[in-house]
PDB file of N, CA, C and O in Angstrom:
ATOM      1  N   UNK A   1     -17.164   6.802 -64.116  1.00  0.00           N
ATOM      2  CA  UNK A   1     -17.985   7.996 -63.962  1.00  0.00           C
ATOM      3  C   UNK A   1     -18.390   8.113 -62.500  1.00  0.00           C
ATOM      4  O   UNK A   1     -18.775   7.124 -61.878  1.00  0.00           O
ATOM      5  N   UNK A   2     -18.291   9.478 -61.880  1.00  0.00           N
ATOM      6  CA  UNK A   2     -18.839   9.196 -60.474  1.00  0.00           C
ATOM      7  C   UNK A   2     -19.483  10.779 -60.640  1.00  0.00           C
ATOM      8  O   UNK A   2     -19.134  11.807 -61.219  1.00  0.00           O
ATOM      9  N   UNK A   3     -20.592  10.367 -59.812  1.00  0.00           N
ATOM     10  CA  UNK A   3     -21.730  11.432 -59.898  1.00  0.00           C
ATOM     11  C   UNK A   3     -21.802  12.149 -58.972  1.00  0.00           C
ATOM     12  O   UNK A   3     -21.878  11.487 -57.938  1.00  0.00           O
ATOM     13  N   UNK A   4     -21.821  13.420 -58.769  1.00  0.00           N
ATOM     14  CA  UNK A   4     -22.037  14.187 -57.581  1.00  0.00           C
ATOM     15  C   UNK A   4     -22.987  15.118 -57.626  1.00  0.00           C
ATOM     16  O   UNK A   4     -23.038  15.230 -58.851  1.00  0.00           O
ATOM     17  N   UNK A   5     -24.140  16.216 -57.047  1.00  0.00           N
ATOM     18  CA  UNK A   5     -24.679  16.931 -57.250  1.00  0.00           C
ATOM     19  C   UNK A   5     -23.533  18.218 -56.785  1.00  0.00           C
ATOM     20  O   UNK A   5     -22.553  18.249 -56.040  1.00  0.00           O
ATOM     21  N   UNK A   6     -24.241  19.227 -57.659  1.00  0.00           N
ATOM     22  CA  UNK A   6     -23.507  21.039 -57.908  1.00  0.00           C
ATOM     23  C   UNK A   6     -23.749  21.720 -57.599  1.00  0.00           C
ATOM     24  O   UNK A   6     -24.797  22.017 -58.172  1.00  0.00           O
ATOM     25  N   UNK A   7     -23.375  22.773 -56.564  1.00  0.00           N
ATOM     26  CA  UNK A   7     -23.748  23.894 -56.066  1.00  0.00           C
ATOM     27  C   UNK A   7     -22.941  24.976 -56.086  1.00  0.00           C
ATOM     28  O   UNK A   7     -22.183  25.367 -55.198  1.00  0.00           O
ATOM     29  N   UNK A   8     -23.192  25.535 -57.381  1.00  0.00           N
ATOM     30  CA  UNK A   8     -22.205  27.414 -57.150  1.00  0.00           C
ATOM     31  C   UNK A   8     -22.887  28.284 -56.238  1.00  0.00           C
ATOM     32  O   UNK A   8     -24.081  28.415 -55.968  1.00  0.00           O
ATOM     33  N   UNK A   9     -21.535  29.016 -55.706  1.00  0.00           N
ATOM     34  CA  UNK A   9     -21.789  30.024 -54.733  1.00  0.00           C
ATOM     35  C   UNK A   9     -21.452  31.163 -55.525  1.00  0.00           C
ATOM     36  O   UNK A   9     -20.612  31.144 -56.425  1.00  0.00           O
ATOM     37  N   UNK A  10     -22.390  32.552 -55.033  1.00  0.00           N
ATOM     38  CA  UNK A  10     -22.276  33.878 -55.840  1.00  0.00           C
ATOM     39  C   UNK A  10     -22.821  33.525 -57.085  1.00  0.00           C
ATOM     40  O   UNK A  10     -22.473  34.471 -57.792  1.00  0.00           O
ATOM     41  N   UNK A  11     -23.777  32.365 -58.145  1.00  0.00           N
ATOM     42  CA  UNK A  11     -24.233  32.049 -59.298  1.00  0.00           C
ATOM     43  C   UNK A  11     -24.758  31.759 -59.543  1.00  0.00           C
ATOM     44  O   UNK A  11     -24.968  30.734 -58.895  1.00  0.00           O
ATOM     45  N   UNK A  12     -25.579  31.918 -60.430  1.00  0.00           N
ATOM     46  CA  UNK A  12     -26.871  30.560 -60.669  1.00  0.00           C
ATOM     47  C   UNK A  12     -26.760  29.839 -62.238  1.00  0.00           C
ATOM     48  O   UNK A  12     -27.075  28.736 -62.686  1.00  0.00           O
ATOM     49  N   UNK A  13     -25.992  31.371 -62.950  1.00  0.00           N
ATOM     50  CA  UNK A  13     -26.039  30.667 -64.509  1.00  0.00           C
ATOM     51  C   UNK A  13     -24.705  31.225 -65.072  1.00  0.00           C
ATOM     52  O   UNK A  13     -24.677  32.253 -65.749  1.00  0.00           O
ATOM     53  N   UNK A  14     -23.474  30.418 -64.724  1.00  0.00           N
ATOM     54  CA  UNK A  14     -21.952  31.131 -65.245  1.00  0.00           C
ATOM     55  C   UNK A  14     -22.185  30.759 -67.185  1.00  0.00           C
ATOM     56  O   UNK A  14     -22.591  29.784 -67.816  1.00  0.00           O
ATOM     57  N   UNK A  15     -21.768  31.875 -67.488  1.00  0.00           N
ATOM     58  CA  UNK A  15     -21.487  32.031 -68.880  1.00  0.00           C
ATOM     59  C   UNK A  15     -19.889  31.405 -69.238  1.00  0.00           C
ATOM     60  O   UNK A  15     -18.842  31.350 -68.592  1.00  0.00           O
ATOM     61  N   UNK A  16     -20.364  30.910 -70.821  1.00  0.00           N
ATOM     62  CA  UNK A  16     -18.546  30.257 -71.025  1.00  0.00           C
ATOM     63  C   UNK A  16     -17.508  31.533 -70.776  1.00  0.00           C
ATOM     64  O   UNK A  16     -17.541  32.721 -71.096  1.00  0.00           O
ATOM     65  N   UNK A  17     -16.448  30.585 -69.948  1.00  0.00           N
ATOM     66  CA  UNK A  17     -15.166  31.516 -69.825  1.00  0.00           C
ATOM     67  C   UNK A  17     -14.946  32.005 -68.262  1.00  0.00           C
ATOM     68  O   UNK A  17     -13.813  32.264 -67.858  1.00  0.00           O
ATOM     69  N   UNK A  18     -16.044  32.107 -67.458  1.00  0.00           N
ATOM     70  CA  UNK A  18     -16.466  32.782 -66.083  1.00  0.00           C
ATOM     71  C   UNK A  18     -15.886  31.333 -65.101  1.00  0.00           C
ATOM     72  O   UNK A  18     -15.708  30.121 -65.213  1.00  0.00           O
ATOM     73  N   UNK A  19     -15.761  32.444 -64.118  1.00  0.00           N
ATOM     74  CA  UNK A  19     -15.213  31.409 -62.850  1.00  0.00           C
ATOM     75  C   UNK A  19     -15.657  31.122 -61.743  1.00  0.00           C
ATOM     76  O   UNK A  19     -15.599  32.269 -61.300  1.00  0.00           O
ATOM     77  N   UNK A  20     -16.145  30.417 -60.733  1.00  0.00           N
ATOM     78  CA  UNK A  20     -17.126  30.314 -59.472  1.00  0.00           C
ATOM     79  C   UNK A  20     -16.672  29.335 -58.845  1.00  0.00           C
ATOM     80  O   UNK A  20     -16.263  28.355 -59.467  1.00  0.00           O
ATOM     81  N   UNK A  21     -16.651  29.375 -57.766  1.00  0.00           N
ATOM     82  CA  UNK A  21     -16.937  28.282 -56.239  1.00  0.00           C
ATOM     83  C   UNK A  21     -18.235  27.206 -56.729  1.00  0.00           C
ATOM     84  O   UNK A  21     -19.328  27.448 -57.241  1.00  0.00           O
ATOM     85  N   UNK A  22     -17.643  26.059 -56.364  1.00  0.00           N
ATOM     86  CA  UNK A  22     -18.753  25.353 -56.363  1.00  0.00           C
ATOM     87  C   UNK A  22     -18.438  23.986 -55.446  1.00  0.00           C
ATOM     88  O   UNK A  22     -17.305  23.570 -55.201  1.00  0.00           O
ATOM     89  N   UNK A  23     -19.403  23.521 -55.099  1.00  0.00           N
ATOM     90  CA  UNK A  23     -19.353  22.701 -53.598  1.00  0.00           C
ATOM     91  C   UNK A  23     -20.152  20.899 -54.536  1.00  0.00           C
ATOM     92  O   UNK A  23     -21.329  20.663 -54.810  1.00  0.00           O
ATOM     93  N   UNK A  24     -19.210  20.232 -54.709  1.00  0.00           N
ATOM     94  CA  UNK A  24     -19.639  18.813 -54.815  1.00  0.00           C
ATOM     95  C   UNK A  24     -20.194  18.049 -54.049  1.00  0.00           C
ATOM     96  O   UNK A  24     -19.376  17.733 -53.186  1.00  0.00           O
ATOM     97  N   UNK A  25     -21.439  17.424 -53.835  1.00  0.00           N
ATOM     98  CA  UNK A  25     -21.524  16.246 -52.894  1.00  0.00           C
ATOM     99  C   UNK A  25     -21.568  14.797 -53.855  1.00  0.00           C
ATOM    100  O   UNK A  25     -22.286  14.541 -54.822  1.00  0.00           O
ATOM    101  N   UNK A  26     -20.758  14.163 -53.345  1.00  0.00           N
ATOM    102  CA  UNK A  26     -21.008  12.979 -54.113  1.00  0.00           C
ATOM    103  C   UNK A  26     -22.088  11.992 -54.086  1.00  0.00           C
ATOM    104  O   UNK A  26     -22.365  11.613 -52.948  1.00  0.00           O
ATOM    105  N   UNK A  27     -22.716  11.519 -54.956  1.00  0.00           N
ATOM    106  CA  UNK A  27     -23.997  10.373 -54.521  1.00  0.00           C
ATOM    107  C   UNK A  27     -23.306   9.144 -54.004  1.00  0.00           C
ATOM    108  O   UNK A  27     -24.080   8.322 -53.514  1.00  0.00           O
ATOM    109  N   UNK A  28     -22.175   8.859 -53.996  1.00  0.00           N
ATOM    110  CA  UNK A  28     -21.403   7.499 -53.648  1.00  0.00           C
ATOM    111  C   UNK A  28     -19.406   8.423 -53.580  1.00  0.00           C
ATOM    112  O   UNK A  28     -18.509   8.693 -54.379  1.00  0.00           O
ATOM    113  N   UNK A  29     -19.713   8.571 -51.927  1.00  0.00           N
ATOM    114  CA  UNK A  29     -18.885   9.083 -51.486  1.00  0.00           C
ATOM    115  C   UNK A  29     -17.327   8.158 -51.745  1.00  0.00           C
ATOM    116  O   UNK A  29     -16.227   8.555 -52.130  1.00  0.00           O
ATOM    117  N   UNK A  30     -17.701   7.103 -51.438  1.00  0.00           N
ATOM    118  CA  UNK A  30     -16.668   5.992 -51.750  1.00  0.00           C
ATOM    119  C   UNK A  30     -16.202   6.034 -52.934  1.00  0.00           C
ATOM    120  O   UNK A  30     -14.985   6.221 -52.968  1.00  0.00           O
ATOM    121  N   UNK A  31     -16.753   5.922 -53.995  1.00  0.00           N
ATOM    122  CA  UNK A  31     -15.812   6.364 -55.798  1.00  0.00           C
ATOM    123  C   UNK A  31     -15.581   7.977 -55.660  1.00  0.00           C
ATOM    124  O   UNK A  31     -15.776   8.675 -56.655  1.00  0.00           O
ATOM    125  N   UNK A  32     -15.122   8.629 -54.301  1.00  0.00           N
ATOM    126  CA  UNK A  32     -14.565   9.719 -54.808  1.00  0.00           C
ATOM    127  C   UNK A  32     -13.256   9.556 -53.607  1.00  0.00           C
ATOM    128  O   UNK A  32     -12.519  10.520 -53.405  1.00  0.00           O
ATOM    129  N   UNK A  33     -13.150   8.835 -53.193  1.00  0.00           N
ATOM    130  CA  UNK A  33     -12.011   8.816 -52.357  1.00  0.00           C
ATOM    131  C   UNK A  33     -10.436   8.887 -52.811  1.00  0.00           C
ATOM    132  O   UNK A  33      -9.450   8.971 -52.080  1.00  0.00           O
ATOM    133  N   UNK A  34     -10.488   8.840 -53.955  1.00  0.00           N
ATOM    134  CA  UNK A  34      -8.936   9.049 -54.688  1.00  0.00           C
ATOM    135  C   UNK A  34      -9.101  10.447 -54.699  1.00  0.00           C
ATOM    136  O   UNK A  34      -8.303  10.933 -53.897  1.00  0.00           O
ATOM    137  N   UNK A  35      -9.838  11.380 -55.298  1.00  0.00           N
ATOM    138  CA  UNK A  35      -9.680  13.092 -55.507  1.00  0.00           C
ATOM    139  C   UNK A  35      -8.590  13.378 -54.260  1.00  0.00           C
ATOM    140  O   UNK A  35      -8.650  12.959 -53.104  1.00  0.00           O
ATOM    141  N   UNK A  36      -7.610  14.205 -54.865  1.00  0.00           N
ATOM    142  CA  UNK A  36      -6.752  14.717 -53.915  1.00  0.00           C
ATOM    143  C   UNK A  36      -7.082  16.514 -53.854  1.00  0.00           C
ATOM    144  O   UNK A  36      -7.898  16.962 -54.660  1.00  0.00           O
ATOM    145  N   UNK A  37      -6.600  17.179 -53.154  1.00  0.00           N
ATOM    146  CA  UNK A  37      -6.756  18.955 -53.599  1.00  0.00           C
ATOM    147  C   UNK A  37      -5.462  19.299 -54.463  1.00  0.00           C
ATOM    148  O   UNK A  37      -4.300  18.930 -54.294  1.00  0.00           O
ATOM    149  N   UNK A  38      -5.897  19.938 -55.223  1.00  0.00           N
ATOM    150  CA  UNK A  38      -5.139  20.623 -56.816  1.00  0.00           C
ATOM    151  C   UNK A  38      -5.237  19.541 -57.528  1.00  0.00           C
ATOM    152  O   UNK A  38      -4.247  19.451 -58.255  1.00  0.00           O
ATOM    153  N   UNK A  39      -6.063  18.554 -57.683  1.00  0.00           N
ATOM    154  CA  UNK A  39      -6.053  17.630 -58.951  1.00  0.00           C
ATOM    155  C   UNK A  39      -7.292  18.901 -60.033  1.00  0.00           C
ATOM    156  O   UNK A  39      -7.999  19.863 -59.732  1.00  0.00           O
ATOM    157  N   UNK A  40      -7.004  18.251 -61.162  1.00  0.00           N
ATOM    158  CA  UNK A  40      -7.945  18.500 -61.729  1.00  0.00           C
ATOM    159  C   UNK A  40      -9.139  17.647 -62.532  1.00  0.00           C
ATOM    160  O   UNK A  40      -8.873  16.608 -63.136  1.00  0.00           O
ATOM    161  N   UNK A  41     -10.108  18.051 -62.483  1.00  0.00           N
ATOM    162  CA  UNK A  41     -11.428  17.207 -63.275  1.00  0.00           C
ATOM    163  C   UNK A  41     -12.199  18.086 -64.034  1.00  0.00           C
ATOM    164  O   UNK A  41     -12.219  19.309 -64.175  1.00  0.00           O
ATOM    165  N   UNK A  42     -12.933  16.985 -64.564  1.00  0.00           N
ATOM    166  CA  UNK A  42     -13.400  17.460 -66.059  1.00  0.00           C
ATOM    167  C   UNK A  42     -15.417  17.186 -65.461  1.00  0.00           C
ATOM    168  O   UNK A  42     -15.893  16.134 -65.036  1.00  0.00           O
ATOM    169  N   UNK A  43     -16.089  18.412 -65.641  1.00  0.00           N
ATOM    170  CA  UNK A  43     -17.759  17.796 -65.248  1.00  0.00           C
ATOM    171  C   UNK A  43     -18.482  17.390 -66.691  1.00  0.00           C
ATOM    172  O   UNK A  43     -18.286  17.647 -67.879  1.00  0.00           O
ATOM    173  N   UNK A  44     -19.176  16.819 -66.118  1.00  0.00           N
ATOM    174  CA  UNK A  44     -20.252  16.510 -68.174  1.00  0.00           C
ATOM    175  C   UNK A  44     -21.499  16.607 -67.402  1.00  0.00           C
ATOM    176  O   UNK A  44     -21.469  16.647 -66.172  1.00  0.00           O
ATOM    177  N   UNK A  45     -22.585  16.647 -68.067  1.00  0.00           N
ATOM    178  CA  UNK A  45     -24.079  16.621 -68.282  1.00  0.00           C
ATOM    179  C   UNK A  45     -24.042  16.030 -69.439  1.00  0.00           C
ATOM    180  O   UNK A  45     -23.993  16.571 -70.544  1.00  0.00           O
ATOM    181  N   UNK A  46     -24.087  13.961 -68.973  1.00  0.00           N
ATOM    182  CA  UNK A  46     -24.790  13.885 -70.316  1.00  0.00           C
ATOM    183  C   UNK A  46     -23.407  13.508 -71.196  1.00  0.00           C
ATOM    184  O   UNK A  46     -22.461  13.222 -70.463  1.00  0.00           O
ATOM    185  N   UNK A  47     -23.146  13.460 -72.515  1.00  0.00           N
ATOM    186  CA  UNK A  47     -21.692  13.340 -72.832  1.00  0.00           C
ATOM    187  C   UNK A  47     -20.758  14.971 -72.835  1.00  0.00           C
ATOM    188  O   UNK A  47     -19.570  14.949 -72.512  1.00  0.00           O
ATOM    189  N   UNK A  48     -21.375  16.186 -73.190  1.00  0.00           N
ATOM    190  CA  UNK A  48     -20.175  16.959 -73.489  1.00  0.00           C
ATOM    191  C   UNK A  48     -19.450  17.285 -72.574  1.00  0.00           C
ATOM    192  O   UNK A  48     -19.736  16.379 -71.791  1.00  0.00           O
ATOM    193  N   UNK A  49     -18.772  17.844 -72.091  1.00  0.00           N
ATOM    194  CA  UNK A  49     -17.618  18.286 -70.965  1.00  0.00           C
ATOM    195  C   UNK A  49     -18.593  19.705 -70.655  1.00  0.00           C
ATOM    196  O   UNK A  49     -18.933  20.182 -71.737  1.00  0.00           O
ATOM    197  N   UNK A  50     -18.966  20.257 -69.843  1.00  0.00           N
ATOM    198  CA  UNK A  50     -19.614  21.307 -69.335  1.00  0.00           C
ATOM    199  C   UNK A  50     -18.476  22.337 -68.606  1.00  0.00           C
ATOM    200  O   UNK A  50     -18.354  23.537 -68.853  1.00  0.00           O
ATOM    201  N   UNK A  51     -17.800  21.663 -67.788  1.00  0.00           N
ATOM    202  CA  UNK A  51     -16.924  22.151 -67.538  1.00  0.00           C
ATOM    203  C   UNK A  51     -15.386  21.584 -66.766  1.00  0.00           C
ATOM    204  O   UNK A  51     -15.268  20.359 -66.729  1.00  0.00           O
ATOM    205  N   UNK A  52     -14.410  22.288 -66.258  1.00  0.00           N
ATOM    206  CA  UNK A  52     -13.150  21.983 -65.745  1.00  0.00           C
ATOM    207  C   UNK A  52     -13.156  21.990 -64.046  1.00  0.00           C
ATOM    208  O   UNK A  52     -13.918  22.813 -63.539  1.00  0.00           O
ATOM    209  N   UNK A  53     -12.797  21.602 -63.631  1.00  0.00           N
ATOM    210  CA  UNK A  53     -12.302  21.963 -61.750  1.00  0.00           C
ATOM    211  C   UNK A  53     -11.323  21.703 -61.722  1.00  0.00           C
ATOM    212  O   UNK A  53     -10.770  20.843 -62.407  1.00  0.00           O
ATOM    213  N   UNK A  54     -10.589  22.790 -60.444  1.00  0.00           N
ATOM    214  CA  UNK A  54      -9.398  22.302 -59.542  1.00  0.00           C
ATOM    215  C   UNK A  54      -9.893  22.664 -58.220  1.00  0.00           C
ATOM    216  O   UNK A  54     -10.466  23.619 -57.695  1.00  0.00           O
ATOM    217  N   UNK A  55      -9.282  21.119 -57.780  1.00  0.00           N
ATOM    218  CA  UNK A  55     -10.347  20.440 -56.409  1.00  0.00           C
ATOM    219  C   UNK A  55      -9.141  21.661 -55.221  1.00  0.00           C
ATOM    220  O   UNK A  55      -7.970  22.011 -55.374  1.00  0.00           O
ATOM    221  N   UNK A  56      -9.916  21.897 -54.388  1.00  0.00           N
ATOM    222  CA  UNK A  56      -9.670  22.512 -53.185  1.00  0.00           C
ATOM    223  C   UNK A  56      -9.509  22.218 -52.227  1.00  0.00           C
ATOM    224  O   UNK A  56     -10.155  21.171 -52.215  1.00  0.00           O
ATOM    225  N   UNK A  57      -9.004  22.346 -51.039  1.00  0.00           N
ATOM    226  CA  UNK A  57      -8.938  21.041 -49.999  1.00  0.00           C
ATOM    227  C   UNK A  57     -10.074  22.236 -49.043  1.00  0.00           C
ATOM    228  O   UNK A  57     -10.133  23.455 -48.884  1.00  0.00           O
ATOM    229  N   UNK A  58     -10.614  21.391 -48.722  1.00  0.00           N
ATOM    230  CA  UNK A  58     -12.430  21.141 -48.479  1.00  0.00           C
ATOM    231  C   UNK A  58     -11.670  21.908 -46.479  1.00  0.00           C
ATOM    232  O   UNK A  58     -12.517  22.301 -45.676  1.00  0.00           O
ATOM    233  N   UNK A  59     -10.632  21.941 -46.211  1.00  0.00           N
ATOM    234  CA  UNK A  59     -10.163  22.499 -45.047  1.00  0.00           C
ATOM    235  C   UNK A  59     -10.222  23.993 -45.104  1.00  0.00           C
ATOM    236  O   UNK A  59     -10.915  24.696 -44.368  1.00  0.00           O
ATOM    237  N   UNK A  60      -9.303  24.469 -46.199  1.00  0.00           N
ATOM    238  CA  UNK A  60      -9.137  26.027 -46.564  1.00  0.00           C
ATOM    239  C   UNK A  60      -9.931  27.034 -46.906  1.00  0.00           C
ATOM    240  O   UNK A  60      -9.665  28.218 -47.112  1.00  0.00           O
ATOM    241  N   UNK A  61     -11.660  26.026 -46.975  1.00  0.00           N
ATOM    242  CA  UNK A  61     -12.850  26.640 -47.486  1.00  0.00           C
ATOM    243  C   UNK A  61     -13.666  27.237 -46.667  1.00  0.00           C
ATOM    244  O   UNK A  61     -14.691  27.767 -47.095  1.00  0.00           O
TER     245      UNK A  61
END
């Protein structure tokens, strides 16, 4: 599990199905050093899956 705090841009409360920008910081930058851009991940709060990402390369942004 590696933890990051969430920040959507243009959102404050996306409804299921909706799509947004959102900016990860990790609390322990080091367990995120494998993420490549176009992988995909899965977020939770907690156990359920909240939602999906495909990582972006943090250059093109």
């Amino acid at each position: 599990m590696n933890i990051a705090a969430l920040r959507l841009e243009n959102t404050r409360f996306p409804e299921p199905g909706d799509r947004a920008t959102a900016h990860l910081r990790p609390l322990t930058p080091t367990q995120w050093q494998h993420v490549r851009p176009g992988q995909h991940i899965t977020l939770h709060e907690g156990r359920p899956t909240i939602a999906t990402a495909t990582l972006l390369d943090p250059k093109s942004t």
